[in-house]
Short mmCIF file of the C-alpha atoms (twelve columns), coordinates in Angstrom:
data_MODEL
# 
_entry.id   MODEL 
# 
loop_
_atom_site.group_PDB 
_atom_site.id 
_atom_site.type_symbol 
_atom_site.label_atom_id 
_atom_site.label_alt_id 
_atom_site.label_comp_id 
_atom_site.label_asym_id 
_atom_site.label_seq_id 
_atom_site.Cartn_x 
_atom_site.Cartn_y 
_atom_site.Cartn_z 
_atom_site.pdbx_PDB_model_num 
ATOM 1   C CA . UNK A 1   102.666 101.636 118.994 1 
ATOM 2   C CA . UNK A 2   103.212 105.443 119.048 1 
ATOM 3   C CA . UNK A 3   106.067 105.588 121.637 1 
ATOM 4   C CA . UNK A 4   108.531 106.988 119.110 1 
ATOM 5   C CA . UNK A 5   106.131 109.891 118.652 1 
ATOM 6   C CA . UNK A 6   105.358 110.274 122.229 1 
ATOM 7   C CA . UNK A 7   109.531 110.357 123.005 1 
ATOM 8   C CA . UNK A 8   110.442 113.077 120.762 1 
ATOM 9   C CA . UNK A 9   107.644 115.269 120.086 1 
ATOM 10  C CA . UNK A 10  105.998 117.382 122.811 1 
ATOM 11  C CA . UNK A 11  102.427 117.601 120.895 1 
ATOM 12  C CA . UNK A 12  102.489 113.907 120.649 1 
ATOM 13  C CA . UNK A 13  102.512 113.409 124.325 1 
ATOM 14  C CA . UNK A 14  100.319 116.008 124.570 1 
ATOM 15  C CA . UNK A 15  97.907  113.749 122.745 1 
ATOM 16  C CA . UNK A 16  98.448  110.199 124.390 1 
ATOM 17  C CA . UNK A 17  98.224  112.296 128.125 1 
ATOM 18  C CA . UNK A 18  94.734  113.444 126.617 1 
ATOM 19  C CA . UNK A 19  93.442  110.638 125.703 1 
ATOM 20  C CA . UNK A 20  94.625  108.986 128.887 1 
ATOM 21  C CA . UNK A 21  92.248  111.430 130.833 1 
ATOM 22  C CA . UNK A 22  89.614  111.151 128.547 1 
ATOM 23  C CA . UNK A 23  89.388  107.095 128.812 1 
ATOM 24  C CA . UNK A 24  90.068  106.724 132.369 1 
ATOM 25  C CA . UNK A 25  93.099  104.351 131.532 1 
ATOM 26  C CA . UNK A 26  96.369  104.912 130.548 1 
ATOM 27  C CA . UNK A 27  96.121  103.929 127.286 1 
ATOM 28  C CA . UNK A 28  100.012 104.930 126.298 1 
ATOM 29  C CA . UNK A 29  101.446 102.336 128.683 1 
ATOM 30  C CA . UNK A 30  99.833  99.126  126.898 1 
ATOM 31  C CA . UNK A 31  100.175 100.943 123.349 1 
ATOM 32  C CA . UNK A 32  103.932 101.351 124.447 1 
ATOM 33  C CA . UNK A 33  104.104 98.102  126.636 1 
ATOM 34  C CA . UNK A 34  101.647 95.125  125.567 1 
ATOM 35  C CA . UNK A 35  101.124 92.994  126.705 1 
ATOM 36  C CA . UNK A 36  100.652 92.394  122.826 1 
ATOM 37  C CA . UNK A 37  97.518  90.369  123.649 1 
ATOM 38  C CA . UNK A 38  95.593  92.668  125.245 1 
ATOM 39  C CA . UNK A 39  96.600  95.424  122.780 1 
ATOM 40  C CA . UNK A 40  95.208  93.484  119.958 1 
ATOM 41  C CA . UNK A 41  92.205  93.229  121.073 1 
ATOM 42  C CA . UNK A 42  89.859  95.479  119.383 1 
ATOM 43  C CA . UNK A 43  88.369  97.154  122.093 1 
ATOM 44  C CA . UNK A 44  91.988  98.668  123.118 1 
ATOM 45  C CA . UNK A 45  93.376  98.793  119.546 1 
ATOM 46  C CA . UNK A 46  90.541  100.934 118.331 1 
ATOM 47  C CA . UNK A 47  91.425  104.344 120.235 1 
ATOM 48  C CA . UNK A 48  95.149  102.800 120.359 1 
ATOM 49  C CA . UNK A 49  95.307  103.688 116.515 1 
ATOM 50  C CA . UNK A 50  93.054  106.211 116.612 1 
ATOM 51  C CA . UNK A 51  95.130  107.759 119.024 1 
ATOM 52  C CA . UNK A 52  98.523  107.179 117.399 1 
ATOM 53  C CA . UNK A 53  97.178  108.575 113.555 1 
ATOM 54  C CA . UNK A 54  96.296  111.937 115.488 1 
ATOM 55  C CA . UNK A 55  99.337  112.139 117.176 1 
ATOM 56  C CA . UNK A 56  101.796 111.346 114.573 1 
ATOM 57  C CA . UNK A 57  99.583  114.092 112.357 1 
ATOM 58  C CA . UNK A 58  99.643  116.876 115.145 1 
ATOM 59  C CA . UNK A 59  103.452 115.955 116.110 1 
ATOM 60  C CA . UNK A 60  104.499 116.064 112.135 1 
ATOM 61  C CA . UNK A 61  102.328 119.290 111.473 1 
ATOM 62  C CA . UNK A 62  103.940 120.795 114.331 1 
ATOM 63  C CA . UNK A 63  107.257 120.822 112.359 1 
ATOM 64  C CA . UNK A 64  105.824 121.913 109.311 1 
ATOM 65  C CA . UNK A 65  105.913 118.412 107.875 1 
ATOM 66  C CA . UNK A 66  102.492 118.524 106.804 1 
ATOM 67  C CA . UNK A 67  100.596 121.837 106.330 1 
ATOM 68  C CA . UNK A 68  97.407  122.264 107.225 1 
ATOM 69  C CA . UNK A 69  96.103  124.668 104.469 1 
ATOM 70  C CA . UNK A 70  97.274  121.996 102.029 1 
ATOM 71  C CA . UNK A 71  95.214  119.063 103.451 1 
ATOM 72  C CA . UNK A 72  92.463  118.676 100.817 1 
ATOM 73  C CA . UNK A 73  90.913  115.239 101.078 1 
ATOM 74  C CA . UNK A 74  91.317  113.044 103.964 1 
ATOM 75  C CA . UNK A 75  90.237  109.040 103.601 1 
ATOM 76  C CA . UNK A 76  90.515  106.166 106.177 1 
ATOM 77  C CA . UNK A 77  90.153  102.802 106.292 1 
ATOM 78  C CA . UNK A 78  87.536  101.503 108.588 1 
ATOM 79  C CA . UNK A 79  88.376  102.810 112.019 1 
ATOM 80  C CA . UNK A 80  90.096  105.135 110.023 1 
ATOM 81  C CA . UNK A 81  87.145  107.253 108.736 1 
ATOM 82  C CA . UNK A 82  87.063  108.729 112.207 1 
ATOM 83  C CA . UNK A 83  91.004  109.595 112.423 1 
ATOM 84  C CA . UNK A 84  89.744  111.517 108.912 1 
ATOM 85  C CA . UNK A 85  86.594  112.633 110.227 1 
ATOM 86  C CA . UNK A 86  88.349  114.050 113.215 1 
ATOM 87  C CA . UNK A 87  91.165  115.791 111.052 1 
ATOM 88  C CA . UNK A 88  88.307  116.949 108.279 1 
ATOM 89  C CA . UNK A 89  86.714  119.099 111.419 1 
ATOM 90  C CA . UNK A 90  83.751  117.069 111.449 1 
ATOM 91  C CA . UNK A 91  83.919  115.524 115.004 1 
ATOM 92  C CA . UNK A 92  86.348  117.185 117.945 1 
ATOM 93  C CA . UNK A 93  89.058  114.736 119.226 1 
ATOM 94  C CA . UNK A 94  87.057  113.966 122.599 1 
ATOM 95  C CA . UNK A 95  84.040  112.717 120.758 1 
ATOM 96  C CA . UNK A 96  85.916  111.066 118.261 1 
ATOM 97  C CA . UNK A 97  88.116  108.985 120.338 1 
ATOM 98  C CA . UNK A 98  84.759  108.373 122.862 1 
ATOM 99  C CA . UNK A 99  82.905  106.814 119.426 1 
ATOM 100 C CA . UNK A 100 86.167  104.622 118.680 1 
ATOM 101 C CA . UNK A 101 86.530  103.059 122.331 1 
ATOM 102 C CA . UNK A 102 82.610  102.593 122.262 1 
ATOM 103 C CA . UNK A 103 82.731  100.891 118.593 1 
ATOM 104 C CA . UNK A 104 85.763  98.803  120.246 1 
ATOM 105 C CA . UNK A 105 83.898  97.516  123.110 1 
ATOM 106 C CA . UNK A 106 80.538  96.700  121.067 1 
ATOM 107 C CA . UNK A 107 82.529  95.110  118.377 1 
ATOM 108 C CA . UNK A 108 84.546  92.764  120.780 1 
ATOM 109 C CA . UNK A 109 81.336  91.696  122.560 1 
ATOM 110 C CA . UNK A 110 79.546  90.657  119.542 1 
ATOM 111 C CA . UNK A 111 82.580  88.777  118.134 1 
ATOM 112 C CA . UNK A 112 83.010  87.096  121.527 1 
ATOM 113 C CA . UNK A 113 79.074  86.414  121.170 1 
ATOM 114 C CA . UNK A 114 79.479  84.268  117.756 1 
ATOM 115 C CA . UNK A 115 82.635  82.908  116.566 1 
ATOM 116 C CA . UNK A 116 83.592  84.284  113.509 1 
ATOM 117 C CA . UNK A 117 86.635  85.245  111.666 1 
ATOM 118 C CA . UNK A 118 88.295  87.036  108.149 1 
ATOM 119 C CA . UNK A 119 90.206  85.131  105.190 1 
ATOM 120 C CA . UNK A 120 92.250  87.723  103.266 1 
ATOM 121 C CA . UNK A 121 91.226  86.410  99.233  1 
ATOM 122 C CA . UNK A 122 94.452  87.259  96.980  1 
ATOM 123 C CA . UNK A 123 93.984  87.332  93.153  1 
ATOM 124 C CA . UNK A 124 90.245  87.154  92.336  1 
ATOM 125 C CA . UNK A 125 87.757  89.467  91.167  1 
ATOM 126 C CA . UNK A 126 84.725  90.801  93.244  1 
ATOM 127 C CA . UNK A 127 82.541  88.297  91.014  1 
ATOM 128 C CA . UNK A 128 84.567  85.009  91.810  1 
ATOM 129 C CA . UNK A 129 84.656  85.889  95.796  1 
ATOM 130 C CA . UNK A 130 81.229  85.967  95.251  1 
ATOM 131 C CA . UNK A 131 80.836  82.762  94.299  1 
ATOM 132 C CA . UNK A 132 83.521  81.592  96.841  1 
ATOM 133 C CA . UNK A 133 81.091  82.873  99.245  1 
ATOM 134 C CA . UNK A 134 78.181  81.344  97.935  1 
ATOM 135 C CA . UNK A 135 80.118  78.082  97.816  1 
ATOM 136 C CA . UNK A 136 81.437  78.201  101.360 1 
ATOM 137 C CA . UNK A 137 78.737  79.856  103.362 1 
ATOM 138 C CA . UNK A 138 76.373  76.726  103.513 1 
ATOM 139 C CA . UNK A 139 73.774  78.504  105.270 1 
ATOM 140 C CA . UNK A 140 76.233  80.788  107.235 1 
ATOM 141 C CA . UNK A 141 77.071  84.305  106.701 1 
ATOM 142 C CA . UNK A 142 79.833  84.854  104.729 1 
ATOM 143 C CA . UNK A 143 80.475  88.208  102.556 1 
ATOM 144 C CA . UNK A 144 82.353  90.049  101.240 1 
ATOM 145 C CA . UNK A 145 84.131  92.914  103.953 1 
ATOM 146 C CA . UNK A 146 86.971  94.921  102.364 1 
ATOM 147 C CA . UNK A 147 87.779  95.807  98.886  1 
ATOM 148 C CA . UNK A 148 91.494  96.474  99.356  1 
ATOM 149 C CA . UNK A 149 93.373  96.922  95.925  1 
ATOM 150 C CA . UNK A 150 92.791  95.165  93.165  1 
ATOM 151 C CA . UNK A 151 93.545  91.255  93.683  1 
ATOM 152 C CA . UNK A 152 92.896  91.653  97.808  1 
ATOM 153 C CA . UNK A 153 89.435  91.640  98.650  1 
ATOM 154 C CA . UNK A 154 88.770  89.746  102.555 1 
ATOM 155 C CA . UNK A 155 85.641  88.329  103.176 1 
ATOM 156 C CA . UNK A 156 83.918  88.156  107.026 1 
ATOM 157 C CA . UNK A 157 81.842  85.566  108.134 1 
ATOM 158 C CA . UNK A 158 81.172  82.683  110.337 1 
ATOM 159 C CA . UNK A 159 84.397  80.077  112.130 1 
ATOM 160 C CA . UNK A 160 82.574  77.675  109.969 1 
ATOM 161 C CA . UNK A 161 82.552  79.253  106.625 1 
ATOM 162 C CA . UNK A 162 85.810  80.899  107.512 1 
ATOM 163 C CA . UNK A 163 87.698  77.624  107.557 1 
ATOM 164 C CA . UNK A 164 85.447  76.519  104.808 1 
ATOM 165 C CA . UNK A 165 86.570  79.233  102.134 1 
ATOM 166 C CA . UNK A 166 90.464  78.701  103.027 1 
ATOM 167 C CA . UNK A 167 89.922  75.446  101.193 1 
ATOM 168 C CA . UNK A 168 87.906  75.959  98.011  1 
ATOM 169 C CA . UNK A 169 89.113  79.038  97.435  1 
ATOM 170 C CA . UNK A 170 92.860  76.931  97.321  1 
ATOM 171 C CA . UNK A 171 91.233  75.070  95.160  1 
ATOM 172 C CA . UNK A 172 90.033  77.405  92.845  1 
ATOM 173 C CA . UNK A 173 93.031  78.504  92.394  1 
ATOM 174 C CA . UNK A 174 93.762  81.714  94.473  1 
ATOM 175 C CA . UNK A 175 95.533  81.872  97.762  1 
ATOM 176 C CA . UNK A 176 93.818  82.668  100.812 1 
ATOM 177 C CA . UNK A 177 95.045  84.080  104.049 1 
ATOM 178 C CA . UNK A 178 93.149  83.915  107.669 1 
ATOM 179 C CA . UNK A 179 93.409  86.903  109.403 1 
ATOM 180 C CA . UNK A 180 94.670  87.254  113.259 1 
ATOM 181 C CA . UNK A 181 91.321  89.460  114.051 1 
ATOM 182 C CA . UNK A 182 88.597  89.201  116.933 1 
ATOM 183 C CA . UNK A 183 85.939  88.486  114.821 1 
ATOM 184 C CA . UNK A 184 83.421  88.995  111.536 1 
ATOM 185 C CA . UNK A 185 84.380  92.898  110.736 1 
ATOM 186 C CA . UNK A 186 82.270  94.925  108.457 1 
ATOM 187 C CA . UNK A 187 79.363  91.399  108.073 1 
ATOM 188 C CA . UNK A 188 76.061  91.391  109.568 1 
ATOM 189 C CA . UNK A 189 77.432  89.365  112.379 1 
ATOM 190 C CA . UNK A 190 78.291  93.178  113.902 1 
ATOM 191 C CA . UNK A 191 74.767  94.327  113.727 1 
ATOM 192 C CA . UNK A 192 74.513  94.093  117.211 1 
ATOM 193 C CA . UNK A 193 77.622  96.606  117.652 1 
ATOM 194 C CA . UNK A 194 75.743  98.813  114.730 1 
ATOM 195 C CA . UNK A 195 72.593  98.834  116.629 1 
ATOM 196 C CA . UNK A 196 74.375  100.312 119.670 1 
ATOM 197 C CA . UNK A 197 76.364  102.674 117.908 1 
ATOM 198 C CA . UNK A 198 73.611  104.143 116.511 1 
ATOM 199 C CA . UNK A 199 72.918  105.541 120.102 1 
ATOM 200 C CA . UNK A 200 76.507  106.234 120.821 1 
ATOM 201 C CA . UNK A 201 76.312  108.791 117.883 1 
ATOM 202 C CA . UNK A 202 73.368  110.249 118.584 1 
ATOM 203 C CA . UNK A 203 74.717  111.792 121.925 1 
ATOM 204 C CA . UNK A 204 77.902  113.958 119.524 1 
ATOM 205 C CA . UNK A 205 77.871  116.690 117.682 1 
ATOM 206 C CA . UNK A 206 78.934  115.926 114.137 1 
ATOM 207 C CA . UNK A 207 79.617  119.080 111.777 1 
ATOM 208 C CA . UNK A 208 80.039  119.603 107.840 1 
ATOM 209 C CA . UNK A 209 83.605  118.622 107.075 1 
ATOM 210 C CA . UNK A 210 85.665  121.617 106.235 1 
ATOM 211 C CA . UNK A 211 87.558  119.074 103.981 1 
ATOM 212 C CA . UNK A 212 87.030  116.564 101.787 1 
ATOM 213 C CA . UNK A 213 86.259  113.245 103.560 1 
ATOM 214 C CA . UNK A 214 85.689  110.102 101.646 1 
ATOM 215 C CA . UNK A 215 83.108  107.502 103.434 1 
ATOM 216 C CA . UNK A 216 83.469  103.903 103.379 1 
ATOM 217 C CA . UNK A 217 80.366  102.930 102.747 1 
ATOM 218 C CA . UNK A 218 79.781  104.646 99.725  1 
ATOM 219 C CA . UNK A 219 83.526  105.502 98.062  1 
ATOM 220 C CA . UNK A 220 81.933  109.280 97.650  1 
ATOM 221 C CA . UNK A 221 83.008  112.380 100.122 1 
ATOM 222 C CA . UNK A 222 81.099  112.399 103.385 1 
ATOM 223 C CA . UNK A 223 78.476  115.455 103.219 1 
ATOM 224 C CA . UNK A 224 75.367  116.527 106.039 1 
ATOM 225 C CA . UNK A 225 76.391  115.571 110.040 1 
ATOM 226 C CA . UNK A 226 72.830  113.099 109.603 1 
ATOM 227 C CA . UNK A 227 74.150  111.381 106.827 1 
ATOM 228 C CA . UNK A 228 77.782  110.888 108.251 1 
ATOM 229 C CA . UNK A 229 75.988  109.119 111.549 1 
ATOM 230 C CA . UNK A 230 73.806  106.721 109.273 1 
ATOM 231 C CA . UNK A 231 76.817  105.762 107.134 1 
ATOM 232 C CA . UNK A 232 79.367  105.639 110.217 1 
ATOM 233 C CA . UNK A 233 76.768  103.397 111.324 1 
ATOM 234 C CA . UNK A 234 76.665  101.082 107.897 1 
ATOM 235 C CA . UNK A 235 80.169  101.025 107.930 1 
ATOM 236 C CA . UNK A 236 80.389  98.403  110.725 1 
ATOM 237 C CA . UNK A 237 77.909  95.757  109.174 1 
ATOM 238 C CA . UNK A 238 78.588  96.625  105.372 1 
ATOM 239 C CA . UNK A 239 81.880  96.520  102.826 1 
ATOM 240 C CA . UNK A 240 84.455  98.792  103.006 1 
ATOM 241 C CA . UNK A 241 85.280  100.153 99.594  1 
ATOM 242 C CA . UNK A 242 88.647  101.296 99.898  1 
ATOM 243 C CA . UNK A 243 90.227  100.248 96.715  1 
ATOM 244 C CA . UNK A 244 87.504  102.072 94.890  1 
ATOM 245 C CA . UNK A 245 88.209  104.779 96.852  1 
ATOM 246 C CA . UNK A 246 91.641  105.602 95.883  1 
ATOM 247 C CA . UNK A 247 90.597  104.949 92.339  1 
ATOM 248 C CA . UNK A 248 89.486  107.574 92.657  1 
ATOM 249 C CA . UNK A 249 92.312  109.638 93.505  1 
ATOM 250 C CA . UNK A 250 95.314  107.828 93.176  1 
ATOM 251 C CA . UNK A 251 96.193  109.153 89.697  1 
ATOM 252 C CA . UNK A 252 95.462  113.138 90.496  1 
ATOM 253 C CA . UNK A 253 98.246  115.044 91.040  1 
ATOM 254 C CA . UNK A 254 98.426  114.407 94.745  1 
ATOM 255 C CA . UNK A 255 100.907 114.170 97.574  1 
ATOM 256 C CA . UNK A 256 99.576  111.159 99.563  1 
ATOM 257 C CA . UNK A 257 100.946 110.684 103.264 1 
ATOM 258 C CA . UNK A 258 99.465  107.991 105.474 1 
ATOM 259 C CA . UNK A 259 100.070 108.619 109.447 1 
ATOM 260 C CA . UNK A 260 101.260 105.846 111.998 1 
ATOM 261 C CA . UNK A 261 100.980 102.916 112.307 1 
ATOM 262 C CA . UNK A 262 102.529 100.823 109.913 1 
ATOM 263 C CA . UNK A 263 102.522 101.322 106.312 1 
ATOM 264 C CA . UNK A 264 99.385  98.779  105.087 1 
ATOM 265 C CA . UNK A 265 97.764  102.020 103.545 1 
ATOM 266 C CA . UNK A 266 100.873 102.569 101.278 1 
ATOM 267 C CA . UNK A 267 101.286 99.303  99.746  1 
ATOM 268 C CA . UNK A 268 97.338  98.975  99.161  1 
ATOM 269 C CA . UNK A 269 98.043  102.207 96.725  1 
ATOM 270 C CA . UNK A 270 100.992 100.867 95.206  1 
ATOM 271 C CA . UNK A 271 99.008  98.055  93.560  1 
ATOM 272 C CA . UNK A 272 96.597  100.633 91.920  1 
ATOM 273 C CA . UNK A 273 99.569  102.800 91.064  1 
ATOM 274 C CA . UNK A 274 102.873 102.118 91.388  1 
ATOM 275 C CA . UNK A 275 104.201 105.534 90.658  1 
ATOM 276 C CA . UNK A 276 102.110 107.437 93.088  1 
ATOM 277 C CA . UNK A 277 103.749 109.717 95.416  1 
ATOM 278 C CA . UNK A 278 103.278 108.567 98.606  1 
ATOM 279 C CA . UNK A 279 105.263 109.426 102.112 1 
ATOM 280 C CA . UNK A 280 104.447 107.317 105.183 1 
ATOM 281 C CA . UNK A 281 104.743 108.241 109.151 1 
ATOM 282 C CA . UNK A 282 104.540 105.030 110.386 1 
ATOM 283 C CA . UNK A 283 107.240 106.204 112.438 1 
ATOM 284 C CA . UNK A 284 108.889 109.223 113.956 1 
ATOM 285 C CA . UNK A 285 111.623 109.566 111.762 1 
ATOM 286 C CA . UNK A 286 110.288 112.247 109.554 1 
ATOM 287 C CA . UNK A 287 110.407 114.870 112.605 1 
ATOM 288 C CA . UNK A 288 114.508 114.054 112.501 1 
ATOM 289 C CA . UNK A 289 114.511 115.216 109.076 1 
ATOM 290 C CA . UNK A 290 115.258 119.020 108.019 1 
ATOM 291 C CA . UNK A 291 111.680 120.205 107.794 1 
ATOM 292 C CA . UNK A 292 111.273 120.900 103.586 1 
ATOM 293 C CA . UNK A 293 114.220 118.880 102.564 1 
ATOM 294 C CA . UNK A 294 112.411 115.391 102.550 1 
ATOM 295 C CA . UNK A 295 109.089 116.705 102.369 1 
ATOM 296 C CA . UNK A 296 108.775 119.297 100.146 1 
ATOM 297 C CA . UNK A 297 105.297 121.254 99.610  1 
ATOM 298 C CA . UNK A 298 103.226 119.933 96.910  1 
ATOM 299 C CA . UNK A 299 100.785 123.219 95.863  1 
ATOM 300 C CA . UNK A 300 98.880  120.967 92.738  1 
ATOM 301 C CA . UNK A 301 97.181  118.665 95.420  1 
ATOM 302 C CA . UNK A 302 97.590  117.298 98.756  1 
# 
């Protein structure tokens, strides 16, 4: 994860040696070097993609890829929000990637506490995982955790009513996916990792974005620093609303670049609207390109 970036630009090492110091662990060498286990886990992958997002941005806007003065609106998908947080000027890159290992380590605990897990719903509405979830819980928790795109919502809940839901929702009609995560993401199962966060943000200095910044909690741009903590907060127990989200701003007259890694991001838009224009970084290919030839300025939106 990231070592492309970190082999041919200068800025991108710049940021992996950073964070190394910052964490007290060198982070690059698992990112680049596994084992795959450990780097899954979601108290490493946390500032692992955290990590890799601002370094494939820095690298990519140190070769004029990506302009800063044409960065308008920044969104991110759980984790994420604080890669766009970060880039939006709201938090510095210290604090940010401090919050991200901290919301790693409380998450993992309180997924290792209760065993839990995520089924991926394809091709229902937010009204019939509703009922799937009423149907399955059985006096569990079971909810609904990420509105991806339309047709791809994934619910979070208990092992139980995990393994429960694969089956009726089959039944029902719809294909359902279990997801290779550490536990109940973004269900009240986390409350535990919410509570502590709470304190973990208290002890940063959060700013008024100096761009756009779209919270998941709420699909509306992040505004006052007290506001941002509460919903960062939220986000970790509550739904994230992603494909409502890019509703609303898929169709303006955009460029839309996702940074590394992988391109999940991408292909969520691309079922909203096919003919979006949409680059991806997930790896460090772009920098070989002739800065302007592949990735031209777009001055209507950005």
């Amino acid at each position: 994860m990231g070592k492309d970036f970190f082999e041919v630009s200068d800025v991108a090492r710049g940021v992996f040696e950073k964070a190394n110091s910052i964490l007290g662990f060198d982070l690059s060498a698992i990112c680049f070097g596994g084992p795959e286990e450990r780097l899954n886990q979601t108290d490493v992958s946390q500032p692992a993609i955290y990590v890799t997002s601002v370094a494939a941005y820095e690298a990519t806007r140190s070769r004029g890829i990506i302009d800063d003065a044409d960065v308008a609106v920044l969104a991110g998908l759980s984790l994420g929000e604080y890669t766009a947080l970060h880039l939006g000027g709201a938090i510095s890159f210290e604090d940010g990637l401090k919050l991200v290992a901290a919301r790693g380590r409380y998450m993992q605990e309180a997924a290792v506490a209760t065993p839990s897990g995520m089924v991926a719903i394809l091709g229902a509405d937010e009204n019939a995982v509703a009922g799937l979830c009423e149907k399955a819980a059985q006096g569990e928790v079971l909810v609904a955790a990420n509105f991806n795109a339309p047709g791809q919502i994934v619910v979070s809940g208990a092992m139980g009513s995990c393994k429960r839901v694969l089956q009726i929702a089959e039944a029902a009609g719809f294909k359902a996916v279990e997801l290779k995560v550490a536990g109940a993401f973004h269900s009240p199962l986390m409350q535990p990792a919410a509570d502590r966060m709470r304190g973990e943000l208290e002890k940063v200095r959060i700013a008024r974005p100096e761009r756009m910044v779209y919270a998941n909690v709420t699909a509306q741009p992040h505004a006052e620093p007290g506001e941002i903590k509460r919903l960062l907060v939220e986000q970790i127990v509550r739904p994230v609303k992603w494909e409502q989200t890019m509703q609303s701003l898929i169709n303006q007259p955009m460029r839309f670049v996702e940074l590394a890694p992988g391109r999940t991001l991408t292909g969520l838009a691309k079922k909203i609207n096919r003919r979006a224009a949409i680059e991806s970084l997930a790896s460090a290919d772009a920098l070989k390109e002739e800065v302007g030839s592949a990735h031209p300025s777009n001055k209507e939106g950005k």
